[in-house]
C-alpha positions as CSV (number, residue, x, y, z in Angstrom):
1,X,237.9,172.1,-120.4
2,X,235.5,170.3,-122.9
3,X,234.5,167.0,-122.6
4,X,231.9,165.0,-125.2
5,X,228.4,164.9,-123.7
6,X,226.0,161.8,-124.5
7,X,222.5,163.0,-125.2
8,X,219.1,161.4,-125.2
9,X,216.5,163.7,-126.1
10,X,212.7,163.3,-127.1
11,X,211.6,163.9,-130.4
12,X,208.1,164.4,-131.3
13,X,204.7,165.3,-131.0
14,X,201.1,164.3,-130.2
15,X,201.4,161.8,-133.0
16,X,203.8,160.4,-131.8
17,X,208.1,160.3,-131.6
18,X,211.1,158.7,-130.3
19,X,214.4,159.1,-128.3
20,X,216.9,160.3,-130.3
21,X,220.8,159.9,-129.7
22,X,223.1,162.8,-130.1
23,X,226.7,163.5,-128.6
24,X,227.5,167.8,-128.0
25,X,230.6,169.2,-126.7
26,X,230.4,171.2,-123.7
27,X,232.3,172.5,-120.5
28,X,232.7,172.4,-117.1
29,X,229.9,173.8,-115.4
30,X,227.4,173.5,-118.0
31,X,223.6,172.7,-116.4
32,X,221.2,170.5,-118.4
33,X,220.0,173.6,-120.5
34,X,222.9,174.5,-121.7
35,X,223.7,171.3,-123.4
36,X,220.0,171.6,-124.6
37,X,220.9,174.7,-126.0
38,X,224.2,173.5,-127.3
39,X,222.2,171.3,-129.0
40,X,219.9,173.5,-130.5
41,X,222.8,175.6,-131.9
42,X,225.0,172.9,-133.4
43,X,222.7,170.0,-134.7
44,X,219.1,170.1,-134.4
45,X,217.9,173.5,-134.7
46,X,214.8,172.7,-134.6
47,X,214.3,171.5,-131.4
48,X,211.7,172.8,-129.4
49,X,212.2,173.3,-125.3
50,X,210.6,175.9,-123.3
51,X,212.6,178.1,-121.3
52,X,212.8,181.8,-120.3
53,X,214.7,183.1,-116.7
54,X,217.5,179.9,-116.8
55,X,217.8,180.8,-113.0
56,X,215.2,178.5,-111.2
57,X,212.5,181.1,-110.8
58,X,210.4,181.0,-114.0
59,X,209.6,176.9,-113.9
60,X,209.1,177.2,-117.5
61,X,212.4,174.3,-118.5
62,X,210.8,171.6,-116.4
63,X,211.6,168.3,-118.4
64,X,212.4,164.6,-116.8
65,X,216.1,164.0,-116.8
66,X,216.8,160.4,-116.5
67,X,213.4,159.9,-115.5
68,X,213.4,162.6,-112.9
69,X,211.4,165.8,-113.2
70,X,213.9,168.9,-112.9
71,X,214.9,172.0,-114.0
72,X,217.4,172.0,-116.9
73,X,218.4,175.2,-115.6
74,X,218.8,173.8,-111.7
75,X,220.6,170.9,-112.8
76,X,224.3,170.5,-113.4
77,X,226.1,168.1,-115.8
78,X,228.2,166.7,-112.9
79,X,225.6,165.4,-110.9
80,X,225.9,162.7,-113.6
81,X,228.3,160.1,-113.9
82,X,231.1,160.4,-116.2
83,X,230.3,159.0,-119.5
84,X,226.7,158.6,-118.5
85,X,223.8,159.3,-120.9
86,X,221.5,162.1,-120.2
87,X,218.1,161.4,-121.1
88,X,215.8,164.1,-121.3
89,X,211.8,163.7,-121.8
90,X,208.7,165.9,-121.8
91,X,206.6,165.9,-118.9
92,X,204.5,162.7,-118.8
93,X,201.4,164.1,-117.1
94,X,200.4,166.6,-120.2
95,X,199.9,166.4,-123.8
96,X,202.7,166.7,-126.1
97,X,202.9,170.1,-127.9
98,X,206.7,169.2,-129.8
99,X,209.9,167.4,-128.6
100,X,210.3,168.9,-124.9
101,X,207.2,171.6,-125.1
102,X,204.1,170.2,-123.3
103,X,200.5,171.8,-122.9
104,X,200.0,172.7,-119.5
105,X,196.8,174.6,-120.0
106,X,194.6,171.9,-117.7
107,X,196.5,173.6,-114.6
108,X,195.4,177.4,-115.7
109,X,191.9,176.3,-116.7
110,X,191.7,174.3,-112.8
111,X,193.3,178.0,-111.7
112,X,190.3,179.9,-112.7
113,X,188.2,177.9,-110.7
114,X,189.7,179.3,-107.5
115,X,187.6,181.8,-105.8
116,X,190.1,184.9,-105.3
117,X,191.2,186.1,-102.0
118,X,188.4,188.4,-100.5
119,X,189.7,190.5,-97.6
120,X,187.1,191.4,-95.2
121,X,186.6,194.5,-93.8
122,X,189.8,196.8,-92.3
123,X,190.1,195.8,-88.3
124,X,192.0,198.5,-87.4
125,X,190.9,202.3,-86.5
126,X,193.1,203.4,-89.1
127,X,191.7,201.4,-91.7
128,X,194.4,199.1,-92.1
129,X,194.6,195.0,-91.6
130,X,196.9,193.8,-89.0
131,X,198.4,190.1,-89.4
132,X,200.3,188.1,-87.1
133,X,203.8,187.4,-88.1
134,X,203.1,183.5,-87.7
135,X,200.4,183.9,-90.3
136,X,202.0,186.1,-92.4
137,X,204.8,183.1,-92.9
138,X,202.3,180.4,-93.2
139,X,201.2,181.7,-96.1
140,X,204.3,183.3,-97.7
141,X,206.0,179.9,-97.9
142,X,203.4,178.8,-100.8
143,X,203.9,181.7,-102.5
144,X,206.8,180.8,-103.5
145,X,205.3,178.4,-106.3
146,X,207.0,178.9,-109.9
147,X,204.4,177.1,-111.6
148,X,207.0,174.7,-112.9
149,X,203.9,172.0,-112.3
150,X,206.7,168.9,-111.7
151,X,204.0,168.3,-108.8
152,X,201.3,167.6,-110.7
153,X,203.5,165.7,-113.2
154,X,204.2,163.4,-110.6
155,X,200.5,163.0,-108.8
156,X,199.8,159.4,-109.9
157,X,196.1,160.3,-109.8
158,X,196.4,162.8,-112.4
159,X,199.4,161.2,-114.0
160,X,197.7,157.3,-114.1
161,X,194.7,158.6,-114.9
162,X,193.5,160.6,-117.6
163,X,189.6,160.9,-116.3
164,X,190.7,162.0,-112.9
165,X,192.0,165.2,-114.4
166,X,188.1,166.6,-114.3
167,X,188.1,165.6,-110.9
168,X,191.1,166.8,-109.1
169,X,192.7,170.0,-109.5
170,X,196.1,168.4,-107.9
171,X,199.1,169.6,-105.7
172,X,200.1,172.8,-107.3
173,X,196.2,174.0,-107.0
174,X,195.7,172.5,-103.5
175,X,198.4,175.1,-102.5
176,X,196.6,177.6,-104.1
177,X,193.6,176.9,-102.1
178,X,196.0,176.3,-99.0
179,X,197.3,180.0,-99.6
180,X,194.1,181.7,-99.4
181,X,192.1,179.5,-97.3
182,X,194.8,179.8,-94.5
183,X,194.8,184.0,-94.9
184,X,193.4,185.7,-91.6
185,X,192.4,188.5,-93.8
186,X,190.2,186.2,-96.2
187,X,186.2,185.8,-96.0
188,X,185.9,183.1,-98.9
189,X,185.2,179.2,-97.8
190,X,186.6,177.3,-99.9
191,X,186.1,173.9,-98.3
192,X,182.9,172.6,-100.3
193,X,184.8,173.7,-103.4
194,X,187.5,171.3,-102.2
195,X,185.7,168.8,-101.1
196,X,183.4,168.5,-104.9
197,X,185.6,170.0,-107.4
198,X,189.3,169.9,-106.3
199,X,189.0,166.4,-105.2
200,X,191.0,166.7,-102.1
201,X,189.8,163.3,-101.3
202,X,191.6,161.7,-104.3
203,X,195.0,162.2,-102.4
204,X,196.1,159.4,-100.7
205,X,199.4,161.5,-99.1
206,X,202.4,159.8,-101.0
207,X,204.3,163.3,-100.6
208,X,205.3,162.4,-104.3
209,X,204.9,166.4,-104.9
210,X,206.7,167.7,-101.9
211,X,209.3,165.4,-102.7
212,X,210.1,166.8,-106.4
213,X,209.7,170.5,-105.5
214,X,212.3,172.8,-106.4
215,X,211.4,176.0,-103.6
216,X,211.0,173.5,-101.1
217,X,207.6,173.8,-100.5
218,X,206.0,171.2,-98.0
219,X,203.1,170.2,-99.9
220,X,201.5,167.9,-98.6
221,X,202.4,168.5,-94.5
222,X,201.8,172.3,-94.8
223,X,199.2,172.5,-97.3
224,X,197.4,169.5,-98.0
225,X,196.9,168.0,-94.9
226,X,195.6,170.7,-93.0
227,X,193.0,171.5,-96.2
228,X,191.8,167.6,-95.6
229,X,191.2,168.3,-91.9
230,X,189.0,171.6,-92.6
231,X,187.0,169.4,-95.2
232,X,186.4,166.8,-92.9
233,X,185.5,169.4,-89.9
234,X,183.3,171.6,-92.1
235,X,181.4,168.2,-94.0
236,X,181.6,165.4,-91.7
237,X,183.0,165.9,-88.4
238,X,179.3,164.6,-86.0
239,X,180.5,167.2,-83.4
240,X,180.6,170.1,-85.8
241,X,176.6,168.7,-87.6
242,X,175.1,168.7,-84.0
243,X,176.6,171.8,-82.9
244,X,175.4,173.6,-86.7
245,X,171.6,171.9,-86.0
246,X,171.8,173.5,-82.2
247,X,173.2,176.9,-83.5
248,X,170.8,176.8,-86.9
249,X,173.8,177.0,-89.0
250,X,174.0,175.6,-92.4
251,X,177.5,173.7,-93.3
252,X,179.5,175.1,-96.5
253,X,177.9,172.7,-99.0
254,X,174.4,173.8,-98.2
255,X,175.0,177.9,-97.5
């Protein structure tokens, strides 16, 4: 059964736009992006939104919906009130491309600065690895990013501040680092890197990402955290310096 859907969407670009009101007809069991696309079809075709798998996997629809960062494709219409207005806006964190698109390139270009994983050697007679099962999970659940970046959208450090984006890679790359650094298999240290160029010290542990992600990922407990304490052990932990003067070992920064 149809019903007539209130919409609020955001049109624009990086000079500038407003919120503009439309009403669509759609049906029961209609998400987000299908009114979108509703939209598109019936009244203003030339709306553009991003979009590509419209089953949670791709991240490429994430918008704010009533102030929220979602999925369009994740979120249904009757989560809302009846009547209510559905507003839907761009990501705030990154420039405006047009109406819904945004340019996430800052999160690639932070990517690239991520030593890759660097296996060492085959431990096994058979030249295979071998991995623990415990480890093997560890690192499997940040894998299961989508790159839908609603994390860094809502990292007020990035988000508040436009100069800190040099500075810190934020929540989506800190699981990156988190997924390698933690691999048994991997030789790379990645802690100086963290510790100078991610900014890792520029997180003050809201959980404001962990919060909005859709694969459930626990940023901050799972991946962050533990990241801070291997900074701090490898950079400023006294124990760690007088044992690396004894032993004639260098810390990360300096190697």
């Amino acid at each position: 059964m149809g019903y007539p859907l209130h919409l609020r969407v955001w049109r624009g670009d990086a000079d500038g736009g407003e919120l503009a009101d439309f009403t669509v007809e759609v049906e029961e069991g209609m998400v987000v992006l299908d009114a979108v696309h509703r939209l598109q079809a019936t009244q203003a075709n030339d709306l553009a939104v991003r979009w590509n798998c419209k089953a949670g996997k791709c991240g490429s629809c994430s918008a704010e919906v009533n102030g929220k960062p979602r999925l369009m494709c994740m979120t249904r219409l009757n989560m809302f009130e009846p009547g209510e207005t559905i507003t839907i806006t761009p990501l705030r964190t990154f420039p405006i491309v047009r109406d819904l698109v945004t340019d996430v390139t800052f999160n690639y270009v932070k990517a690239e600065e991520v030593p890759t994983f660097a296996p060492g050697k085959p431990q096994g007679e058979d030249g295979h690895h071998r991995m623990q099962q415990v480890d093997v999970d560890r690192v499997q659940e940040f894998r299961k990013c989508i790159e839908c970046f609603m994390c860094q959208n809502v990292c007020h450090v990035i988000r508040d501040h436009e100069d800190n984006k040099q500075a810190f890679a934020g929540p989506r790359l800190m699981i990156r680092y988190a997924e390698l650094e933690m691999h048994p298999l991997d030789t790379n240290d990645r802690r100086e890197l963290l510790r100078a160029q991610a900014g890792i010290g520029y997180c003050n542990i809201t959980k404001c990402c962990t919060e909005v992600c859709p694969e459930h990922i626990k940023i901050t407990d799972n991946g962050i955290i533990p990241l801070k304490e291997r900074v701090v052990n490898a950079s400023y932990d006294p124990l760690a310096m007088l044992g690396r003067k004894l032993l004639g070992k260098k810390r990360p920064a300096d190697a």
